[in-house]
C-alpha positions as CSV (number, residue, x, y, z in Angstrom):
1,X,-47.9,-32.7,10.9
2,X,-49.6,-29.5,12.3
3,X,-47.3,-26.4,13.8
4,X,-48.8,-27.4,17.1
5,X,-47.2,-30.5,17.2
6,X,-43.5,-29.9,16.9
7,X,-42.9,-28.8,20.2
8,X,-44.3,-31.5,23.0
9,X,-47.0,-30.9,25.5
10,X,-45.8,-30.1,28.9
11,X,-49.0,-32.4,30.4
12,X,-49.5,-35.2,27.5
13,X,-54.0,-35.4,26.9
14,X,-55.0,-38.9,28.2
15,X,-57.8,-41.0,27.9
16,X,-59.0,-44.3,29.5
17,X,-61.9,-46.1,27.2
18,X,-61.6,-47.7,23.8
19,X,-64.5,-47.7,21.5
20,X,-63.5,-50.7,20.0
21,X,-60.1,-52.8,18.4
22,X,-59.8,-54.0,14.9
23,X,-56.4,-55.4,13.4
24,X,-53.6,-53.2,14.4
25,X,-56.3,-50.2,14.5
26,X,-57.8,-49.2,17.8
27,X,-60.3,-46.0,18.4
28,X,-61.9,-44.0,21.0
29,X,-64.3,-41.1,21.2
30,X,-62.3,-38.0,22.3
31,X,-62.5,-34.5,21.6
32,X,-60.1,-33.4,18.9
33,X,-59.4,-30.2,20.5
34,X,-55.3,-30.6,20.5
35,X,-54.8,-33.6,19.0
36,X,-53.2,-34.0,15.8
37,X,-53.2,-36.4,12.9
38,X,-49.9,-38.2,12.7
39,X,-49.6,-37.8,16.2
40,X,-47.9,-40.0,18.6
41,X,-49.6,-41.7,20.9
42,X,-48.9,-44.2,24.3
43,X,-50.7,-47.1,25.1
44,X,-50.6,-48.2,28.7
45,X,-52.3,-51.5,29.1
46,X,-53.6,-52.8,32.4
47,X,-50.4,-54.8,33.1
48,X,-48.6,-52.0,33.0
49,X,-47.6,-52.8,29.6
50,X,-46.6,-49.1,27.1
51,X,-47.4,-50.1,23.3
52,X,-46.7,-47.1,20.9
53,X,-48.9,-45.9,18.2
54,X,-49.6,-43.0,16.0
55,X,-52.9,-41.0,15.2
56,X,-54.0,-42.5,11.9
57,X,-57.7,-41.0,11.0
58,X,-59.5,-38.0,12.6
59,X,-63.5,-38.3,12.0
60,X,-66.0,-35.9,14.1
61,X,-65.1,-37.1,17.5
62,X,-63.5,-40.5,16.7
63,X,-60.1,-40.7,16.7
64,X,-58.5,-44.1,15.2
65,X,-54.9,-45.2,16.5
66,X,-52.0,-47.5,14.7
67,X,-50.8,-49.4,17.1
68,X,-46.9,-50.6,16.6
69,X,-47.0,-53.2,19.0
70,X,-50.1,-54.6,17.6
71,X,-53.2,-54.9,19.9
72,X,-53.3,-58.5,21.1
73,X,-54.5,-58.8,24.9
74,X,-56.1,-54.9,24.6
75,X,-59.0,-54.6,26.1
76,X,-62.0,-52.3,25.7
77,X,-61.7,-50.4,29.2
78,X,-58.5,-50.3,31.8
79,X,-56.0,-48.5,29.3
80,X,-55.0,-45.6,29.4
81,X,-53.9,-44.0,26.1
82,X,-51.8,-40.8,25.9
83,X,-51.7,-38.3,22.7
84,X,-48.0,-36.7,23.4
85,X,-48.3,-33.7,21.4
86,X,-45.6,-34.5,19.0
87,X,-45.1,-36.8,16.5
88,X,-42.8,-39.8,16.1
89,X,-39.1,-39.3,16.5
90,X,-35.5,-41.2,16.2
91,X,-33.2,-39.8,18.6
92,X,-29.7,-38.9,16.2
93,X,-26.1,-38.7,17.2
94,X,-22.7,-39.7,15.4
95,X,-22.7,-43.1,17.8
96,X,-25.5,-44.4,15.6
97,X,-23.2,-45.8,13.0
98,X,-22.3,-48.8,13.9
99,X,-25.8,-49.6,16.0
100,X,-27.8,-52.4,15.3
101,X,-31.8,-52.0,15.8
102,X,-35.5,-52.6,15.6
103,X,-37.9,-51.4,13.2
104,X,-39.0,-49.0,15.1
105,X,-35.1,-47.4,16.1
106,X,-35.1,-49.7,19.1
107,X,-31.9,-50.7,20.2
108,X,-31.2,-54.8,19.8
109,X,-27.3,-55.2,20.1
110,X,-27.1,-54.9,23.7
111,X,-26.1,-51.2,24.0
112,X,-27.0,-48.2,25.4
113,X,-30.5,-46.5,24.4
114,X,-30.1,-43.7,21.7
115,X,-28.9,-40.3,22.3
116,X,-28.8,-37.3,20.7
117,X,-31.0,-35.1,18.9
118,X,-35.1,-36.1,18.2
119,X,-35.7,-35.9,14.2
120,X,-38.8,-36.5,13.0
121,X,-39.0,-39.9,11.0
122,X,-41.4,-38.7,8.2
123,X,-39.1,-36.3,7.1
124,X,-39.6,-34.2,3.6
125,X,-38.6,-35.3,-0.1
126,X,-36.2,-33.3,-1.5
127,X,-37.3,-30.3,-3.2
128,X,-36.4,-30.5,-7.6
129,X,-34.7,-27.0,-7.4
130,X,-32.5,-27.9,-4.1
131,X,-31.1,-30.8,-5.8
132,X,-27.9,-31.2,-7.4
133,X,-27.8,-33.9,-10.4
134,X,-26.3,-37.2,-10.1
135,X,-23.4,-37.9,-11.8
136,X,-20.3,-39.6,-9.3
137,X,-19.8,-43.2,-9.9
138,X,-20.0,-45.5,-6.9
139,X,-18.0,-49.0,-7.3
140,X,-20.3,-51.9,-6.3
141,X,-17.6,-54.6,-7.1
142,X,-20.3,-56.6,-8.8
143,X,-19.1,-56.8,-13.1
144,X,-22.6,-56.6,-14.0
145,X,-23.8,-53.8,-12.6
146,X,-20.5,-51.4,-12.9
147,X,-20.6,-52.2,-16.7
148,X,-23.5,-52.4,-17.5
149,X,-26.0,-50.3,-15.1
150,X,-23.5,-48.7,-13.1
151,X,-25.0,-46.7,-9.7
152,X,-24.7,-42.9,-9.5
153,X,-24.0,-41.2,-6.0
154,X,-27.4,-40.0,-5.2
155,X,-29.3,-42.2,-7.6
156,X,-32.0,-44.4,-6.5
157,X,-31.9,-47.9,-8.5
158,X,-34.1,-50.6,-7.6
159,X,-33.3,-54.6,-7.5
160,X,-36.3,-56.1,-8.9
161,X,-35.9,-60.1,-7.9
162,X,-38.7,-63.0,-7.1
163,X,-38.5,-65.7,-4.1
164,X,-36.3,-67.9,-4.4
165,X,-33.4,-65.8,-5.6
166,X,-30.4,-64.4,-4.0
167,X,-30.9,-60.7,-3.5
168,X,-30.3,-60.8,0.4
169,X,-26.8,-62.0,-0.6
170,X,-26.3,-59.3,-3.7
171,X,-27.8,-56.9,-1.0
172,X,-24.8,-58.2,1.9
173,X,-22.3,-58.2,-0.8
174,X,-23.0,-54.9,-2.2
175,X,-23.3,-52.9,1.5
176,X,-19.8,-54.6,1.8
177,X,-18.5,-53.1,-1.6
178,X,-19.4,-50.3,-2.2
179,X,-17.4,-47.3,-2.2
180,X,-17.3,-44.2,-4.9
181,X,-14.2,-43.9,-6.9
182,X,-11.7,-41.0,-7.1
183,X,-12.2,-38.5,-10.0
184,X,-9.7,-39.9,-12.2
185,X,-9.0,-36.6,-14.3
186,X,-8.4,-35.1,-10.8
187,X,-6.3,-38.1,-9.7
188,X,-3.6,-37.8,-12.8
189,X,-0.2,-37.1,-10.8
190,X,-1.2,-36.9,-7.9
191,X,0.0,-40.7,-7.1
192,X,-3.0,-41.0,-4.3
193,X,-6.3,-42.7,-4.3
194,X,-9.1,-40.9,-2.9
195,X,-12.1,-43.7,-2.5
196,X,-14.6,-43.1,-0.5
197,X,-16.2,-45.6,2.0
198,X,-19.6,-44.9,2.0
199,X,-21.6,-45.5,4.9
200,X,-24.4,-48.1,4.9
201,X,-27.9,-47.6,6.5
202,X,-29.7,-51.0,5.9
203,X,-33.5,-51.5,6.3
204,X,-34.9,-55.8,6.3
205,X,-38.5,-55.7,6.7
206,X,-40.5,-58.7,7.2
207,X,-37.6,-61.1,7.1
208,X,-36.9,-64.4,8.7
209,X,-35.0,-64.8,12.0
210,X,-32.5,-66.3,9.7
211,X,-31.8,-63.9,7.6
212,X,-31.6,-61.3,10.2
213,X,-28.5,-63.0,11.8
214,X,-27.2,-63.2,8.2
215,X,-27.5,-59.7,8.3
216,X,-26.3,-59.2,11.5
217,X,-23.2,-61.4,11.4
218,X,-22.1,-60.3,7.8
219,X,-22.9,-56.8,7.6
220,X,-20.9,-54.6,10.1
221,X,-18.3,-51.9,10.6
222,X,-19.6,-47.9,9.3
223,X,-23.0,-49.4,9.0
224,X,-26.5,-48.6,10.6
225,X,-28.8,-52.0,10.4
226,X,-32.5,-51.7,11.3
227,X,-34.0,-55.4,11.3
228,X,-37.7,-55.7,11.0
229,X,-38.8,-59.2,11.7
230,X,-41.6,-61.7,10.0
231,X,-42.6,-62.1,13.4
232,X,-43.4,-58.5,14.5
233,X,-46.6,-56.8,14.5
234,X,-47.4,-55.3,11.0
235,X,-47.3,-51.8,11.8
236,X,-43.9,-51.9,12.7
237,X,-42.7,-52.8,8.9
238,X,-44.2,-49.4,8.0
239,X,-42.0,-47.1,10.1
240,X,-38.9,-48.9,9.3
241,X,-38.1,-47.5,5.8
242,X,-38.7,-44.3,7.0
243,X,-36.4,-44.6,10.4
244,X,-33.9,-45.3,8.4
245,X,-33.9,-42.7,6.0
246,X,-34.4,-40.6,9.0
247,X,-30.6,-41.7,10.2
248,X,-29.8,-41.9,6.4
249,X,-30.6,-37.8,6.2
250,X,-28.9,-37.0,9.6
251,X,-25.4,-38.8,8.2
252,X,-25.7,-37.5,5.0
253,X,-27.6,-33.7,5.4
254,X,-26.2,-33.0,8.8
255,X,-22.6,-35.2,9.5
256,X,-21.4,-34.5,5.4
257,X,-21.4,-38.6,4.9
258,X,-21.9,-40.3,1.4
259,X,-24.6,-43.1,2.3
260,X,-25.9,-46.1,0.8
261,X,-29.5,-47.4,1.7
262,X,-30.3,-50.6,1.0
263,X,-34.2,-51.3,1.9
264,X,-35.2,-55.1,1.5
265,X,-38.2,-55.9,0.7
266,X,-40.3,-52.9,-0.7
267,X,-43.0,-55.9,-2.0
268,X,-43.7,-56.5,2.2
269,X,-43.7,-53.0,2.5
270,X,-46.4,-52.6,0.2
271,X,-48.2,-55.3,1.4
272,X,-48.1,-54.3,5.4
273,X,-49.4,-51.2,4.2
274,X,-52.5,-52.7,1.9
275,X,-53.6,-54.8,5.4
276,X,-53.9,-51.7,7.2
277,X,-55.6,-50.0,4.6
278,X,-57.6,-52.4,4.9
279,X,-58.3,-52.3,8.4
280,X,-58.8,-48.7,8.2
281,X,-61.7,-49.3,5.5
282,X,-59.5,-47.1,2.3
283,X,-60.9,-47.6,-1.2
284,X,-58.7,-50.5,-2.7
285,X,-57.0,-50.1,-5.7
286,X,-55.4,-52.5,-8.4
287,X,-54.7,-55.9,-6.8
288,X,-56.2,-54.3,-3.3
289,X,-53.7,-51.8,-2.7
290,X,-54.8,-48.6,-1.6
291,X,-55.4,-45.8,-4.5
292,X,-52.4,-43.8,-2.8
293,X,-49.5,-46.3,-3.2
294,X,-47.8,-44.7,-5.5
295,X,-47.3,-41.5,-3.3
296,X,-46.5,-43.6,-0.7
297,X,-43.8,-44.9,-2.2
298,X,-42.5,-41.7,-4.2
299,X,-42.2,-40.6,-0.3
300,X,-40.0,-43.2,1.0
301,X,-37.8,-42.7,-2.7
302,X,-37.3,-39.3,-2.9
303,X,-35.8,-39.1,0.3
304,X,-32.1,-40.0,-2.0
305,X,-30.6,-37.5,-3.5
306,X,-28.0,-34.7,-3.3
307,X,-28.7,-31.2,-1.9
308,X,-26.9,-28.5,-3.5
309,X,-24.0,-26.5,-1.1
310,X,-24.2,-29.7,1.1
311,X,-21.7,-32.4,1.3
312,X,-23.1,-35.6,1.8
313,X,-25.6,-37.6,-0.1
314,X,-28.3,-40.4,0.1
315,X,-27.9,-43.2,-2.9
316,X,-30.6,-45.9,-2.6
317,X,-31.4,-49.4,-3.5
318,X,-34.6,-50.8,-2.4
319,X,-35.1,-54.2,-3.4
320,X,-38.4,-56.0,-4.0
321,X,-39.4,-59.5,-4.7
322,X,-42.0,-59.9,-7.5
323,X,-45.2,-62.2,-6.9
324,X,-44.8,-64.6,-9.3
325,X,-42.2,-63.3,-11.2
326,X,-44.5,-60.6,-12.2
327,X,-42.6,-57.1,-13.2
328,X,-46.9,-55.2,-14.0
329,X,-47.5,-55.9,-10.5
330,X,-48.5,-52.5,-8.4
331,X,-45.2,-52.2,-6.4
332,X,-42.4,-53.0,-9.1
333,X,-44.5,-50.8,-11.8
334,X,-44.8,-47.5,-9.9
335,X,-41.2,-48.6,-8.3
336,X,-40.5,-48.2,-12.1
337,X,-42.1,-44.8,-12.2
338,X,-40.3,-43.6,-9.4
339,X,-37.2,-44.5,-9.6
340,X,-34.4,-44.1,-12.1
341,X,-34.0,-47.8,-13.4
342,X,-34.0,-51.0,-12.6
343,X,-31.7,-54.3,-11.6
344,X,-33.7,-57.5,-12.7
345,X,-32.4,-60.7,-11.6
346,X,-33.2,-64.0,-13.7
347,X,-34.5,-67.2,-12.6
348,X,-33.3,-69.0,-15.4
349,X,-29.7,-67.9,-14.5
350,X,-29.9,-68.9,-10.5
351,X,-31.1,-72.6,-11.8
352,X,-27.8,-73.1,-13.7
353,X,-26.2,-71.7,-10.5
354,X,-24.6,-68.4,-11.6
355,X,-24.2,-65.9,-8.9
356,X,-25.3,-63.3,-9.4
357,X,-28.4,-64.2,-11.8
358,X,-28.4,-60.6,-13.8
359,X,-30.8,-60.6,-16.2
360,X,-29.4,-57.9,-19.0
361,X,-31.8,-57.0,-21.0
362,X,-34.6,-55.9,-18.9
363,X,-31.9,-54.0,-16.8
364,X,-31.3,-50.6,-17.0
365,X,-29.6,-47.5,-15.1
366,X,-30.9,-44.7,-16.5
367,X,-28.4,-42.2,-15.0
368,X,-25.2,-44.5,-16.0
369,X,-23.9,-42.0,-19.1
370,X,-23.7,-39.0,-16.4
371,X,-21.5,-41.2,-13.9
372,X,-19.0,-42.8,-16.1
373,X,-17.2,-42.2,-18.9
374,X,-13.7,-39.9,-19.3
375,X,-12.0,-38.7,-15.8
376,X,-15.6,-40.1,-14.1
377,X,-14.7,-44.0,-15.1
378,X,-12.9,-44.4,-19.1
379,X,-13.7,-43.0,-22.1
380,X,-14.6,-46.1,-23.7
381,X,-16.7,-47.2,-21.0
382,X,-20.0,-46.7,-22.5
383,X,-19.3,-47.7,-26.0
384,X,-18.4,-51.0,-24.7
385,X,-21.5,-51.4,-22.8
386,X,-23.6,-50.7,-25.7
387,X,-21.5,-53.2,-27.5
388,X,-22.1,-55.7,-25.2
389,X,-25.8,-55.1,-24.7
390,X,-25.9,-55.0,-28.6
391,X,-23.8,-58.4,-29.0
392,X,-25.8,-60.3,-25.9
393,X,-29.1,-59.3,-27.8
394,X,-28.1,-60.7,-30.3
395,X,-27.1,-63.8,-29.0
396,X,-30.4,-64.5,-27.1
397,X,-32.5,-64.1,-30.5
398,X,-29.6,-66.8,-32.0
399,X,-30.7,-69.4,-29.0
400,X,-34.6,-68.8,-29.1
401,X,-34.0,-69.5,-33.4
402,X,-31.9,-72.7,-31.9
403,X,-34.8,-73.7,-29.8
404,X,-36.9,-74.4,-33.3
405,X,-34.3,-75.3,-36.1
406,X,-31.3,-77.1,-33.8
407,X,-27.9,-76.0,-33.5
408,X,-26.6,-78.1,-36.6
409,X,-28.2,-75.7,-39.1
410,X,-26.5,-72.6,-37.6
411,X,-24.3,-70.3,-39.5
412,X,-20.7,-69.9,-38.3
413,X,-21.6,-66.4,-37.3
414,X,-24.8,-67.6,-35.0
415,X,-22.4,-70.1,-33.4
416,X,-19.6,-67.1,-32.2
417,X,-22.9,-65.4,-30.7
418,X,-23.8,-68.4,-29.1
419,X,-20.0,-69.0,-27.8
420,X,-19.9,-65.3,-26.5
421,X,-23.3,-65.5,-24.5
422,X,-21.8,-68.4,-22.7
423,X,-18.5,-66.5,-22.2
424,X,-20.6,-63.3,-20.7
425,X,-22.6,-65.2,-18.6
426,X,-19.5,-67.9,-17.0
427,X,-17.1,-65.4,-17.0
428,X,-18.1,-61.7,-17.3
429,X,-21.4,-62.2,-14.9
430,X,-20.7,-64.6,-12.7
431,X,-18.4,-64.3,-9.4
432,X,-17.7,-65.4,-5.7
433,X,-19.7,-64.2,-3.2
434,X,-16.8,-62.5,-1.6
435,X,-15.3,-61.3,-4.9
436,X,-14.8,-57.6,-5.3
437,X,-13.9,-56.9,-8.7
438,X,-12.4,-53.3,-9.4
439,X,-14.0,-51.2,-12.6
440,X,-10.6,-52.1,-13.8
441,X,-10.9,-55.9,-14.4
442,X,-14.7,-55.5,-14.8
443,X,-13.8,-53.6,-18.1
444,X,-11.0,-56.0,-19.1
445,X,-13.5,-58.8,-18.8
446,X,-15.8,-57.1,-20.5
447,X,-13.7,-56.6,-23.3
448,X,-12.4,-60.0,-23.6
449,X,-15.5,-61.1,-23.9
450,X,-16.2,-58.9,-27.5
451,X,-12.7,-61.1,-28.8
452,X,-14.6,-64.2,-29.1
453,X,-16.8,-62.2,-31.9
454,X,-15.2,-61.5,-35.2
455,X,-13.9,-57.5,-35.7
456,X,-16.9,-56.8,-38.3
457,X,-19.5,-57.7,-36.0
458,X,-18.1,-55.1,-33.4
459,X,-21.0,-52.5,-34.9
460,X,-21.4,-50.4,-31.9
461,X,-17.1,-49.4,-31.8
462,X,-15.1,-47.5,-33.7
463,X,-11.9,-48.3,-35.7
464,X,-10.0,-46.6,-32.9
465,X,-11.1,-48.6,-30.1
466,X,-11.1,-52.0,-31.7
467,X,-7.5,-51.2,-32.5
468,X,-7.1,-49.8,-29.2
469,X,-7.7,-53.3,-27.8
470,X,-7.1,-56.0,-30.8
471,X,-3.6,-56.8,-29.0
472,X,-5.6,-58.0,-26.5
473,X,-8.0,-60.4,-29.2
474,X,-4.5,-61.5,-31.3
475,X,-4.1,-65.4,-31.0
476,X,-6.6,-67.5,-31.5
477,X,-5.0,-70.0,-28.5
478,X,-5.5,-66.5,-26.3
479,X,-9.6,-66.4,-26.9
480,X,-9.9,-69.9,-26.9
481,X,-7.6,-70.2,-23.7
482,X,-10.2,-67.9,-22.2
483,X,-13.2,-68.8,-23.3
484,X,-12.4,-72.9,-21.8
485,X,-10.5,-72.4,-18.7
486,X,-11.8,-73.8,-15.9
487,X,-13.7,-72.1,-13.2
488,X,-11.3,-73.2,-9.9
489,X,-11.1,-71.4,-7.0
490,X,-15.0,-69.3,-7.8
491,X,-16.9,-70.3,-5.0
């Protein structure tokens, strides 16, 4: 955006012919002389009608327009179309949180119009040097994750999942969760609990009516919801993410708030924005995308972070569903690149109706070590995770042997792996919808798990912490009592 554009025109340029309409894309000769690209721009149709819109390519005289409200019913002469001199705000205050909206910062709940201060919504990535490194644990409440990939304040960690699968209801649950834990070295003595709600800022784009008043009915209290429906013009699905990392930055940058943002789903993201390229006649890339999708999406992700001397921070999760369970497809490979990890759910597990369907071993969190461990979460903390990830690996190389030679010719020791997969997956993975687990029990769980395996097999311990927990392993009626009771009261 250009120095000239920051401050509004007093008298806004206006024009009253289009040169032709295509898609969401309209254009008109003008002279460029003061306008700007990225610039906002008014649509006043013949009825009376205002669509909005934003200056999307400059070429000699022609100027092409994104039009938010799509162009249906448009025609060629009787609008008038306004460039406003500055480009596209959200109008901030504190009364946001709380605030249901459109994708395009529109309130929908029935209240007052935004007030406050105009931020522009493209906002900047934080700068490397600015940053301070991640390294706060935040408490999802879901076992799987805060064992095994926990999230970092600040970190961004992406939910890769495929149709079909719950990740709207992982996504509900965790925005209802989620809180960061008290520094537990800090805590000692002090008899007090310091957690820390964290704010939610929740982006749907492109979802069913449905599912928005899922979101809308379940997802409320220190939360700011921007629902971009299947229904709505194209266009719009591209400004959401970045409205709500707009609101996300004033919270966080400005108001000293931790906050959680939870975009669902990145894949129609990426695919709003391939039409339009389209439309706007850019050089596809792999699978059609445009050559600059990756950037695109680096912008949108490297809005999270923490800024050094500031308070608050922005931790993301962006989830994305993968066409046809496909993790080499353009928007979950450069999600990959961008971000720091992944959260893969199975479709295996969601057919025998575990909840959630984490799939382990493709899963990773690669700032985990520097958020847990001793006075962040437990010392042993990451050595059972690695035992676990160590002991499930080699449990899922015992069933695909099991697959070709039968379970009969199994040694005793292939048959514990098998029994301790089952146990991770009934008991260690799987929980209510509505079940928030502390670190706490998800460790215990964890670690109840390893007693179904035999002491020599725990490779990835040491002699300290096995004996540390074997009181909790002694009795074989205590393991077996475990591993068989019945699953009442999980809904």
């Amino acid at each position: 955006m250009s120095e000239s554009l920051k401050e509004k025109r007093s008298d806004p340029i206006i024009y009253t012919q289009l040169e032709c309409i295509e898609g969401p894309l309209v254009a008109l000769l003008a002279s460029l002389s003061g306008i700007g690209f990225g610039e906002a721009v008014q649509i006043v149709d013949r009825a009376g009608n205002v669509r909005h819109g934003r200056v999307a390519l400059l070429d000699d005289k022609r100027v092409t327009i994104e039009v938010f409200q799509g162009t249906a019913g448009l025609a060629m002469g009787g609008e008038r179309t306004r460039f406003l001199g500055r480009p596209i705000t959200l109008n901030l205050d504190v009364s946001i949180i709380g605030r249901r909206l459109n994708g395009m910062g529109e309130p929908i709940d029935g209240g007052p119009p935004l007030a406050g201060e105009a931020r522009e919504i493209s906002g900047t990535v934080i700068n490397p040097t600015a940053r301070s490194y991640p390294d706060e644990f935040i408490q999802t409440g879901i076992t799987g994750i805060d064992v095994m990939n926990a999230l970092v304040r600040g970190q961004k960690l992406p939910i890769f999942s495929s149709s079909g699968l719950p990740h709207d209801r992982l996504a509900i649950q965790i925005a209802q969760q989620a809180k960061i834990r008290p520094d537990l070295s800090a805590a000692v003595g002090t008899g007090t609990s310091s957690e820390q709600e964290l704010v939610v800022v929740f982006a749907a784009i492109g979802v069913k009516h449905d599912v928005a008043v899922r979101f809308s009915e379940e997802i409320s209290g220190r939360t700011v919801s921007f629902l971009n429906l299947a229904d709505d013009p194209v266009m719009e699905r591209l400004l959401t993410p970045r409205m709500a990392l707009t609101a996300a930055e004033y919270l966080a940058f400005d108001l000293g708030l931790h906050v959680l943002v939870i975009l669902t789903d990145m894949t129609v993201y990426g695919e709003a924005l391939r039409e339009v390229a389209t439309a706007r006649g850019d050089v596809p890339s792999r699978k059609g995308y445009p050559g600059y999708l990756y950037s695109d999406l680096a912008s949108i992700y490297e809005r999270a972070g923490q800024i050094k001397g500031k308070k608050g921070s922005i931790t993301q999760l962006p989830i994305l569903t993968m066409p046809n369970n496909d993790i080499t497809h353009p928007i979950a490979d450069l999600t990959g690149y961008i971000t720091e990890g992944q959260i893969v759910l199975s479709r295996d597990l969601s057919r025998q109706g575990l909840y959630p369907p984490l799939e382990l071993l493709p899963s990773l969190s690669r700032l985990m070590g520097d958020g847990v461990g001793e006075g962040l979460t437990y010392a042993d903390h990451m050595p059972l995770m690695e035992q676990l990830y160590a002991a499930y690996a080699r449990a899922e190389e015992v069933r695909m042997m099991t697959r070709i030679v039968g379970e009969e010719d199994l040694s005793e020791i292939d048959r514990c792996y098998l029994r301790f997969a089952q146990l991770l997956e009934q008991r260690f993975l799987a929980q209510g919808f509505s079940e928030d687990r502390s670190i706490e029990q998800s460790l215990e769980m964890g670690w109840r798990c390893l007693g179904s395996l035999p002491a020599k097999e725990l490779t990835r311990l040491s002699q300290d912490e096995i004996e540390q927990h074997r009181s909790m392993w002694e009795g074989a009626d205590d393991v077996k009592a475990f591993t068989q009771e019945e699953d009442t009261g999980r809904e």
